[in-house]
C-alpha positions in Angstrom: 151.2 137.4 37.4 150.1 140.4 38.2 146.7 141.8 36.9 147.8 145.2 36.8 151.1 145.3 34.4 150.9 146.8 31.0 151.3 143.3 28.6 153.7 144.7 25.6 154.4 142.2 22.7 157.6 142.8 20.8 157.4 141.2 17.7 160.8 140.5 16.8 162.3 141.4 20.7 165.4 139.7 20.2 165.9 141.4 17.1 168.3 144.5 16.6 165.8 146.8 17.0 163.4 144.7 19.2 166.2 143.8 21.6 166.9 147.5 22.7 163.3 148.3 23.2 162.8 145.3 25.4 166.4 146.7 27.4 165.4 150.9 27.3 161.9 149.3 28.8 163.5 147.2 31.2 163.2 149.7 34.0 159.3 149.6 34.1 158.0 147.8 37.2 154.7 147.6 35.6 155.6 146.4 32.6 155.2 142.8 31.2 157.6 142.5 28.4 156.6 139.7 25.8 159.9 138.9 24.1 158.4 137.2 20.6 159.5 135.8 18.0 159.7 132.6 15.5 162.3 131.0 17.9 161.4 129.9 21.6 164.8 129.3 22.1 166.6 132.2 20.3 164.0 134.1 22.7 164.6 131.9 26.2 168.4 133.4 25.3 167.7 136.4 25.2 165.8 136.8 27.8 168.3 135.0 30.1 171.0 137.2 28.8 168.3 140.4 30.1 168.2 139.2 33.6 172.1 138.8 34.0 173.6 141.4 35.7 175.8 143.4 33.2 179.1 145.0 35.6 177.5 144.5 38.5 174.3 145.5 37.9 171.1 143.8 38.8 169.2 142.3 36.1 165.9 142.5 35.0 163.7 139.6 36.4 159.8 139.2 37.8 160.0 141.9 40.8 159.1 145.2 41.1 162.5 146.3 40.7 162.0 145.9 37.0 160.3 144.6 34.0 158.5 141.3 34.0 160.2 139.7 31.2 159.0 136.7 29.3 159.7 134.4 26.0 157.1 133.7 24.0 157.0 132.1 20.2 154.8 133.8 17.8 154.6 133.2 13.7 153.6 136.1 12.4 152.0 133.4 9.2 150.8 131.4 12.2 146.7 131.5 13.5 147.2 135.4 14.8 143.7 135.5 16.5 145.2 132.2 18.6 148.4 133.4 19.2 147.1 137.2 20.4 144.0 135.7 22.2 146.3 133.6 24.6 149.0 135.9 25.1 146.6 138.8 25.9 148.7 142.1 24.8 147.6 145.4 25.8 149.9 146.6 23.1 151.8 145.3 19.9 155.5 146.4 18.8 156.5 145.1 15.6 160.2 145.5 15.4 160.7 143.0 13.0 160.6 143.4 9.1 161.8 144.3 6.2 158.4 145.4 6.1 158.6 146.0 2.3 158.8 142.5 1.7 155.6 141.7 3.6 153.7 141.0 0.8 150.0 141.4 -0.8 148.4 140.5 3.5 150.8 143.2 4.2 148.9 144.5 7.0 147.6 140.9 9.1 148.9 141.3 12.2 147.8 145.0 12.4 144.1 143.5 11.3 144.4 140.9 13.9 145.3 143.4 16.6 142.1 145.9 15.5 139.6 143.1 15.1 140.7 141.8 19.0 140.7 145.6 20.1 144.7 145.4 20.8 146.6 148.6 20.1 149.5 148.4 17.5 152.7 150.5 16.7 155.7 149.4 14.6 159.2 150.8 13.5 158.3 150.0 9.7 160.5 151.9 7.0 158.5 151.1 4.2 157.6 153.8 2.4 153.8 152.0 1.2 153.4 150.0 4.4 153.6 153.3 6.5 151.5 155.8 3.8 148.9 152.7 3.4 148.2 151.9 7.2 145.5 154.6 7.1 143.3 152.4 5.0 142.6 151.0 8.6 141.8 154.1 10.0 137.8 153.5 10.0 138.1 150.2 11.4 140.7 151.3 14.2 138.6 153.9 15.2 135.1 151.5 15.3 137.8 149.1 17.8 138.2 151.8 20.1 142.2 151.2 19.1 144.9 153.1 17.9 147.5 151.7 15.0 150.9 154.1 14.6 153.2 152.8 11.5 156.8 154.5 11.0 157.3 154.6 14.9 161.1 155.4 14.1 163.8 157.8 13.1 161.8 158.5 9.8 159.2 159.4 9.5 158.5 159.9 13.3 161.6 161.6 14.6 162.5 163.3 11.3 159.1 165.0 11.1 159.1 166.1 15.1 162.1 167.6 14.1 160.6 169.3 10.9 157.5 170.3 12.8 159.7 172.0 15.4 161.8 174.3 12.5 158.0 174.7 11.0 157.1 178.1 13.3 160.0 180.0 11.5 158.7 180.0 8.0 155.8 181.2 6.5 156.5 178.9 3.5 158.6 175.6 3.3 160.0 174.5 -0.1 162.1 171.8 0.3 162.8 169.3 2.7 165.9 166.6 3.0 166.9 164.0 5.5 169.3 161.5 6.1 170.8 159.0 8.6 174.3 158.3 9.2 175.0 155.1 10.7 178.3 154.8 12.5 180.3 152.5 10.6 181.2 150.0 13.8 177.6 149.3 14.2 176.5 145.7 13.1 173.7 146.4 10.9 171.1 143.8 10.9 170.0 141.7 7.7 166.7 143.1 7.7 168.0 146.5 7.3 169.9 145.4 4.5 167.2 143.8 3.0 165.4 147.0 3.1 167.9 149.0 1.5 168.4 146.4 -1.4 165.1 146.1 -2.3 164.8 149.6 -4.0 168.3 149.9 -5.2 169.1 151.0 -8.6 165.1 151.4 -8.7 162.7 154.2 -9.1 162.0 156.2 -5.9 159.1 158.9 -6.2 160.2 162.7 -4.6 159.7 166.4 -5.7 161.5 168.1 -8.0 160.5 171.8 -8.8 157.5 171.1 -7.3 156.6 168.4 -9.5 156.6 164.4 -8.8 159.4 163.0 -10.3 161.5 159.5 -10.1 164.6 159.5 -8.2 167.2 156.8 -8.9 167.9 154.5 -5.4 171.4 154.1 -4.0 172.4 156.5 -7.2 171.1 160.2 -6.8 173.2 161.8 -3.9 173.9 165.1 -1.5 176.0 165.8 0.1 176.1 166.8 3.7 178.0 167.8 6.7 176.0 166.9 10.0 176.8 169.1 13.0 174.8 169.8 15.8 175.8 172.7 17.5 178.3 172.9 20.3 179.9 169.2 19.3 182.6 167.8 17.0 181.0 167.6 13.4 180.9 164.3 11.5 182.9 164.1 8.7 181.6 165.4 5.0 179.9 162.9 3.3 177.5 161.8 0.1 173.9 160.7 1.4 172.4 158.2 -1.4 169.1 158.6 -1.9 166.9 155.6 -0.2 162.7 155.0 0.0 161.8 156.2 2.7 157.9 157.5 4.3 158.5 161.0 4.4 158.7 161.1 0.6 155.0 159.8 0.4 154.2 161.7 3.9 155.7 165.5 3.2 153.3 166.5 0.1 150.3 166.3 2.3 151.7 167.7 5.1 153.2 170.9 3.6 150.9 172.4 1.1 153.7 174.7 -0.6 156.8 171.9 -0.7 158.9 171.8 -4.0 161.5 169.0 -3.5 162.7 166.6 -0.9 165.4 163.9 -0.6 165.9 161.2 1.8 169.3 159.8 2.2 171.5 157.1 3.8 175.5 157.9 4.5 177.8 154.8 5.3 181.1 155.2 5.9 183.6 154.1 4.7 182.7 156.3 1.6 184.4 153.7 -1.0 182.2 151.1 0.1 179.5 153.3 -0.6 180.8 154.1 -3.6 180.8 150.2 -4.7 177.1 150.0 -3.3 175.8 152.8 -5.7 177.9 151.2 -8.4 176.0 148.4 -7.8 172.9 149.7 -7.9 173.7 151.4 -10.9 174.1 147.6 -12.4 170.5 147.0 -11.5 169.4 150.4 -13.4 170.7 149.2 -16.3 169.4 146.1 -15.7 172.7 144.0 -16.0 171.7 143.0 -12.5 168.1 142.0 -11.6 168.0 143.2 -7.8 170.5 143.6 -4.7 168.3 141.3 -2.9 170.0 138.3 -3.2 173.3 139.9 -2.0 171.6 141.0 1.1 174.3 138.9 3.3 177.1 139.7 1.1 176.6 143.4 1.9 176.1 143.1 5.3 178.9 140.9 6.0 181.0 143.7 3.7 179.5 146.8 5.9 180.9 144.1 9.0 184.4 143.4 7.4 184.9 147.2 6.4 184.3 149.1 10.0 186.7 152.1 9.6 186.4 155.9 10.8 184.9 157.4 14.2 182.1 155.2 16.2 180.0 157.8 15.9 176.7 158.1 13.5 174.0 161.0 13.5 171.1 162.1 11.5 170.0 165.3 9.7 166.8 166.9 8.6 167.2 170.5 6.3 164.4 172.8 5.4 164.6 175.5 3.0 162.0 178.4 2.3 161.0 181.9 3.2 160.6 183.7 6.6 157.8 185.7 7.7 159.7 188.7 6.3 159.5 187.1 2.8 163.4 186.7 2.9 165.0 183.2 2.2 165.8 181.0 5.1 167.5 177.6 5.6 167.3 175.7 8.8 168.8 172.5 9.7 168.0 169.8 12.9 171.7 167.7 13.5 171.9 165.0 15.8 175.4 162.9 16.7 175.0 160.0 18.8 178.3 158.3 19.9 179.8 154.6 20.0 176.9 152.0 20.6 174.2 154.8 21.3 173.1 155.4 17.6 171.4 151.7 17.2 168.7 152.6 20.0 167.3 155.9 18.2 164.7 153.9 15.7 163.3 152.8 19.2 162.8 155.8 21.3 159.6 156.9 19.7 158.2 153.9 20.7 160.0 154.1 23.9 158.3 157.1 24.4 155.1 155.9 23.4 155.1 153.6 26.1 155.9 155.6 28.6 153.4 158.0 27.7 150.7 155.2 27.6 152.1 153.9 31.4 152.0 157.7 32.4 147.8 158.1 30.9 148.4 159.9 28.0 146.9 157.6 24.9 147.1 158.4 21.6 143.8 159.6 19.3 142.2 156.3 18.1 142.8 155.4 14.5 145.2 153.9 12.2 147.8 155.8 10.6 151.4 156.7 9.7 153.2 158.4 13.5 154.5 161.7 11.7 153.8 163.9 13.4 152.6 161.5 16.5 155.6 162.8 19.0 157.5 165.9 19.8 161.3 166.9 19.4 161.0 167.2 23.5 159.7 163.7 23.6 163.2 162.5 21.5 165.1 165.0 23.2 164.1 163.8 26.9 165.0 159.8 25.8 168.6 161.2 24.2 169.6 162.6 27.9 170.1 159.0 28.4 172.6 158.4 25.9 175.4 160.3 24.5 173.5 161.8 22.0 173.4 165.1 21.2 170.9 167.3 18.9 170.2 171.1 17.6 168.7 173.1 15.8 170.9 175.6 13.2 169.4 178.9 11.5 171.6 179.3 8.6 170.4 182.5 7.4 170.6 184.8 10.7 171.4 187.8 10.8 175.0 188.1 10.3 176.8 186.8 13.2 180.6 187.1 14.8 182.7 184.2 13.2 182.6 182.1 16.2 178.8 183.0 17.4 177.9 182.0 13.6 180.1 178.4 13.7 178.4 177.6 17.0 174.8 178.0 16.7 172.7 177.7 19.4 175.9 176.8 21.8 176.7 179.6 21.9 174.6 180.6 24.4 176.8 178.6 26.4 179.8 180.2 25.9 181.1 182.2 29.2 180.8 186.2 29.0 184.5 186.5 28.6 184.8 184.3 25.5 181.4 185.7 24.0 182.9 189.2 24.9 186.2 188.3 22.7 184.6 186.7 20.1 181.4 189.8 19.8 183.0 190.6 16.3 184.3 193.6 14.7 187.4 195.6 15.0 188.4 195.3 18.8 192.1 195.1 20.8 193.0 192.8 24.1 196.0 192.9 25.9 197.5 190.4 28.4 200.4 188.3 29.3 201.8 185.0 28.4 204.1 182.7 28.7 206.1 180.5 25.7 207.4 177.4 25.5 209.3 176.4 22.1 210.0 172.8 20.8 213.2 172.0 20.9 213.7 169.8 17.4 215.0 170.6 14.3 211.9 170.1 12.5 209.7 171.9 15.2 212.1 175.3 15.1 211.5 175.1 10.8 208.0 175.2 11.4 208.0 177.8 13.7 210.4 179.6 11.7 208.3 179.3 8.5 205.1 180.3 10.6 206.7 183.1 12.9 205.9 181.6 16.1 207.3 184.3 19.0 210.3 183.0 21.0 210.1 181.0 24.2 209.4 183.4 27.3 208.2 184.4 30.6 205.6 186.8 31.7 205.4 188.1 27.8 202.9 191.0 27.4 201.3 190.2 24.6 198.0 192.4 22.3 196.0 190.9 19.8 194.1 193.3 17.1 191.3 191.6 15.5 190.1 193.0 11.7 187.0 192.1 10.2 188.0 191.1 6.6 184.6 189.7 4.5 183.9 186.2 6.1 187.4 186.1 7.9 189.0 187.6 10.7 192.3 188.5 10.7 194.6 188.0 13.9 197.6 189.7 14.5 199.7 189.2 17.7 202.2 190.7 19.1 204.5 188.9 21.6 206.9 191.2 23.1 207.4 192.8 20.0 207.4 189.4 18.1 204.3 190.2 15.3 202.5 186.7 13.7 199.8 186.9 11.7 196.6 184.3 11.1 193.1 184.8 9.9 190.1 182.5 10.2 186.7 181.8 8.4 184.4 179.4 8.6 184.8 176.5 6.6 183.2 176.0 3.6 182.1 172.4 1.5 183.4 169.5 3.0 184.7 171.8 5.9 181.4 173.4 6.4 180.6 174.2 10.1 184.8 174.3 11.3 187.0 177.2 12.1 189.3 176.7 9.2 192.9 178.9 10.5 195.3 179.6 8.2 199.3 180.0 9.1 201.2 180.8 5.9 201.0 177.4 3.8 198.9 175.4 6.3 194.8 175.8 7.1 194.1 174.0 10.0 190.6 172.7 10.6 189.0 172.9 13.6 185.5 171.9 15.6 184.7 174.7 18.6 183.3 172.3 21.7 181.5 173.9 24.6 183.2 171.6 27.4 182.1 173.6 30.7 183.6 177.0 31.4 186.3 176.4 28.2 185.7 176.3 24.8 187.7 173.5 23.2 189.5 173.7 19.8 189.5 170.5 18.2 191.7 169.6 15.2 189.6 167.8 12.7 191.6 168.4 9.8 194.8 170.1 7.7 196.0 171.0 5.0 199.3 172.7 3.2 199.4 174.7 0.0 195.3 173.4 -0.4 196.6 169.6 -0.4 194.9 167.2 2.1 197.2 166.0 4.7 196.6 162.4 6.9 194.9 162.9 10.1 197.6 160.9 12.2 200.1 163.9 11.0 197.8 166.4 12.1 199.0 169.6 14.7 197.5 167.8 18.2 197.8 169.2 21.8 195.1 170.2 23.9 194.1 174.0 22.7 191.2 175.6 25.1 189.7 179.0 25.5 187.8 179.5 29.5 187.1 182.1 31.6 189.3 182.1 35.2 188.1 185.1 37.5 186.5 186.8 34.9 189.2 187.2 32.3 189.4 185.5 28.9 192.4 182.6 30.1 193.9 180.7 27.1 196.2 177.5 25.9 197.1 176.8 22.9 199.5 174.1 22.3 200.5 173.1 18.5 202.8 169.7 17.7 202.4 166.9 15.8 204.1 163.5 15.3 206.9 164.6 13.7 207.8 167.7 14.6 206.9 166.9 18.5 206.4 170.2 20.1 206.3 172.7 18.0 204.6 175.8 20.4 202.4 176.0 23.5 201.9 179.6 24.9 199.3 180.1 28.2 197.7 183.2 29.4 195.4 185.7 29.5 193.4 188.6 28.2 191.6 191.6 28.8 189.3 193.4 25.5 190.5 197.0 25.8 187.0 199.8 26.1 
């Protein structure tokens, strides 16, 4: 063994959370990666499964192409001075939990580690584990150690992205968060556990600046999460769940008035049946959710419907420098499997800082604060997962500038130019294809879509109306009409268009030099309509030598095509 590798224990590395640490850290030659837990052989098998190549890949074994990786037992009620003495970590991870449940000697293994001048960090969610590690603080300091509790999405990644929103207000008066866990993500017990331990109870937050009790799994928001420049997730209720920032945010922000942290499953009935639950315990016709900790998870298993895609949101509200009202908002998506690895990139990064020479202060206490939003942001380029930042009380914007946020700034100079806003005219030509079914001509028909056609010259006019812009085109002397807004409620952050009796719904996605329009929803007459009915076809906007180039193609299951017309324009002055 080498003298020189960094010795990490992860407490709980074949855990959920645990697992994907020991696999993000895999990659460090000079890393000796204790794999720990209660089980030598639950960890011998996940190590095993480490150093097997995964599509052929190498895997992660004891050369300098990667991680040294090793099993090792450890009970955290076990002799801890033993245990830590013979396995000699330069740093402990504890990744395992639920850390409210830990008990009155809540805080042993983080004593053990101090009193043998180890360093400690953990991905704890516990709202009095993570606001009570600083009573270590003297002690951490006399070892020459550092001990960071909340390591995670919250408190550490929600207030890195609080801290970067901070600079635009003079004053912040409330704060909310929540995490959205995609709903094909196997949620470990432990997380469950967590969640049921304060359902249906009392959970302490701000209300008009005043401490108040706030009802578990019960007390709601509701919130659409968008980062700018991607395909928003659906609307949904957040339930309100313990978590540190509650306990963290009053001594961190000197004028705050309320806050909320929230959890939003999907499916939303199931959710529904888990604050109906909790609702049980209120009233005390149930004692606790604990014991139904497996049921639930087994349920959240059983029930995985809806995109493979979670996120995470963080909202602040107060006043600018100006002394006008401002609202920001930090959105993050991450897709498919990526979401499960974001409650371990702080420590990811904290590791890689410590491999890199950049230690933490000495002392014990909770990590808000600990890391930047670059520090997340530089780990997410390594996943699908996308974040930003929205200002949602700018200036007034154009429509589509105001929908994309911050993407905009990607959009090509053509597009931006045809989107600046205002009353403006382009001109161009096009070509028009017509579906050929009985259904598809009735819709076009009801809608006036122009005739099919070659070489069409066609002039939009766009009208500022309030909110909406109105479009009027003119095909060759065939005249249909549309106007679009930004969404509102549920619909919040899509370009809703409205043709006659149907509003289509609709995300705006950078992709390159084209702006994709994404259908994400649709109604007729005001009545929700089912997804798998929707209008599809691939509709684009890009810039092609300079000139605004589009494609819009409108069908759907049952009609088939319905209209596609292609081609270009130029703004006119």
């Amino acid at each position: 063994m080498s003298d020189d590798r960094f010795s990490l224990l992860i407490i709980g590395g074949y855990g959920t959370f645990g697992g994907r640490l020991a696999r993000l850290l895999g990659d460090q030659p000079r890393l000796r990666l204790l794999v720990a837990g209660r089980s030598l052989e639950k960890a011998d098998d996940f190590v095993a499964d480490l150093r097997t190549p995964k599509d052929g890949a190498e895997g992660l074994g004891s050369n300098n192409l990667g991680a040294m990786v090793q099993a090792v037992s450890f009970d955290r009620d076990g002799d801890l001075t033993e245990q830590l003495t013979r396995l000699r970590p330069h740093l402990v991870v504890d990744a395992s939990g639920p850390f409210q449940t830990f008990g009155e000697d809540a805080y042993k293994v983080v004593e053990a580690c101090i009193g043998l001048g180890i360093d400690y960090a953990d991905i704890a969610d516990s709202t009095g584990f993570v606001a009570g590690i600083d009573g270590l603080d003297a002690a951490a300091r006399a070892k020459g150690t550092f001990a960071l509790s909340g390591l995670s999405s919250l408190p550490a990644l929600s207030f890195a992205a609080l801290d970067a929103m901070a600079p635009h207000f003079s004053r912040i008066e409330c704060v909310s968060a929540g995490i959205a866990p995609s709903p094909h993500v196997q949620i470990g017990l432990n997380v469950v556990r967590a969640i049921a331990t304060y359902a249906g109870r009392k959970v302490a937050v701000l209300r008009d600046g005043q401490p108040a009790a706030g009802r578990g799994l019960i007390d709601a928001m509701r919130v659409t999460v968008a980062p700018p420049g991607v395909a928003p997730l659906r609307s949904r209720k957040f339930l309100l769940v313990d978590a540190p920032d509650l306990a963290l945010l009053p001594g961190h922000l000197a004028d705050l008035k309320s806050s909320f942290t929230g959890v939003g499953t999907e499916p939303q009935p199931l959710q529904h049946l888990l604050s109906l639950a909790a609702r049980l315990v209120r009233l005390r016709l149930l004692p606790s959710l604990l014991p139904f900790s497996r049921l639930l998870q087994r349920a959240s298993h059983a029930f995985a419907i809806g995109e493979h895609r979670g996120g995470m949101f963080v909202h602040v509200g107060g006043v600018d420098h100006a002394g006008s009202k401002l609202t920001a908002g930090w959105h993050l998506i991450a897709e498919g499997d990526d979401g499960p690895f974001i409650p371990i990139i702080g420590v990811d990064a904290l590791v890689r800082r410590l491999l890199a020479g950049t230690r933490p202060e000495n002392g014990a206490r909770p990590a808000a604060g600990e890391l930047q939003l670059a520090d997340f942001e530089a780990a997410f380029r390594r996943f699908q997962i996308t974040s930003g930042i929205r200002m949602e009380n700018e200036a007034p914007l154009p429509l589509y500038h105001r929908i994309l946020g911050s993407a905009r700034e990607r959009l090509p100079p053509a597009l931006s130019a045809l989107h600046a806003g205002g009353a403006r005219v382009a001109s161009g030509r096009a070509r028009i294809e017509r579906g050929g079914g009985l259904l598809a001509r009735i819709v076009a028909g009801v809608i006036g879509f122009p005739p099919a056609g070659e070489d069409v010259p066609v002039t939009v006019r766009f009208v500022s109306d309030g909110d909406r812009e109105i479009w009027t085109r003119d095909f060759g002397g065939k005249v249909f009409r549309s106007w679009q807004a930004e969404g509102k409620g549920r619909d919040r952050h899509l370009l809703a268009e409205v043709f006659g009796p149907f509003r289509v719904l609709m995300a705006l996605v950078p992709d390159g030099e084209k702006l994709r329009l994404v259908v994400r929803g649709w109604r007729f007459c005001g009545i929700p309509l089912p997804m798998f009915l929707a209008p599809g076809g691939d509709t684009y906007e890009e810039e092609r030598d300079g000139r605004f180039h589009f494609h819009v193609e409108i069908g759907g299951r049952l009609t088939g095509l319905v209209v596609r017309y292609t081609g270009w324009l130029v703004v006119e002055g």
